[in-house]
C-alpha positions as CSV (number, residue, x, y, z in Angstrom):
1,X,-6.2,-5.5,-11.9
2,X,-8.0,-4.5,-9.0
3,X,-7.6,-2.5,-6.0
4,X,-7.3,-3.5,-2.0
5,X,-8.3,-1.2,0.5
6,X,-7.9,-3.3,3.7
7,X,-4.0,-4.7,4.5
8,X,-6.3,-7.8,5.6
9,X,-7.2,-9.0,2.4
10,X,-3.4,-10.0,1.5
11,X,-4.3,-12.8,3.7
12,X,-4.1,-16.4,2.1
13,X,-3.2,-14.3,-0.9
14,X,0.5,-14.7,-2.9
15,X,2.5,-11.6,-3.2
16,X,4.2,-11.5,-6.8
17,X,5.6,-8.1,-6.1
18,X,6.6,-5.4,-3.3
19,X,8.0,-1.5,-5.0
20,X,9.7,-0.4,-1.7
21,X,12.2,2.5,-2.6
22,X,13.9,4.0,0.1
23,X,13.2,7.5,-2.1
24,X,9.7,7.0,-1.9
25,X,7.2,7.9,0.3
26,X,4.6,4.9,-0.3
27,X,4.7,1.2,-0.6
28,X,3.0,-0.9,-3.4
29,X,2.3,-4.3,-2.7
30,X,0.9,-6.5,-5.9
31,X,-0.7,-10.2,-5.4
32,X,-0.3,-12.7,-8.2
33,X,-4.1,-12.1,-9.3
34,X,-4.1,-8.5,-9.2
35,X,-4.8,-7.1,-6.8
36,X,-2.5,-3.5,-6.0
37,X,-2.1,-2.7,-2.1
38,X,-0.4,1.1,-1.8
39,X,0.5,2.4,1.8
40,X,1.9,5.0,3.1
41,X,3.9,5.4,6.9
42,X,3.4,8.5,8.5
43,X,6.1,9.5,11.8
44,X,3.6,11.6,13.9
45,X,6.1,13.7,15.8
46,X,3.2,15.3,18.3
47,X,2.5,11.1,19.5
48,X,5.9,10.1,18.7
49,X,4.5,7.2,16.5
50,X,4.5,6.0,13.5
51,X,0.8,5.9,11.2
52,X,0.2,3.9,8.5
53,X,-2.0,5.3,5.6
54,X,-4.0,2.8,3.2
55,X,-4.6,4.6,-0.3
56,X,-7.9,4.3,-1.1
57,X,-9.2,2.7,-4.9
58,X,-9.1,6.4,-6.1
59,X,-6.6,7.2,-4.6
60,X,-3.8,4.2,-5.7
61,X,-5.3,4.3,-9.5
62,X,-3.7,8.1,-9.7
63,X,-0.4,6.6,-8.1
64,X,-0.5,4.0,-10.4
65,X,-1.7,4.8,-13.8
């Protein structure tokens, strides 16, 4: 298992498996040789947009493990 920081390393890559729960507030993303992808979408209400937040190695291995 190994971590990816960038979203653009999924590229060319198979997803095996996507934990999207509606009760959740972050999205894991695992490729068939992995490698874990977690992100988290943020509504900023002050630029009325919506920020997407890449968990860092650190980070994803507390969410994970």
């Amino acid at each position: 298992m190994y971590f990816i920081s960038e979203p653009n390393e999924l590229i060319g890559k198979e997803i095996g498996f996507i934990h999207a729960n509606r009760f959740c507030d972050s999205t894991i993303i695992v490729t068939k040789d992995g490698g874990v992808l977690i992100v988290k979408q943020v509504f900023d209400l002050d630029e009325d947009q919506t920020n997407t937040i890449v968990f860092n190695e650190c980070r994803a291995k507390k969410r994970v493990i």
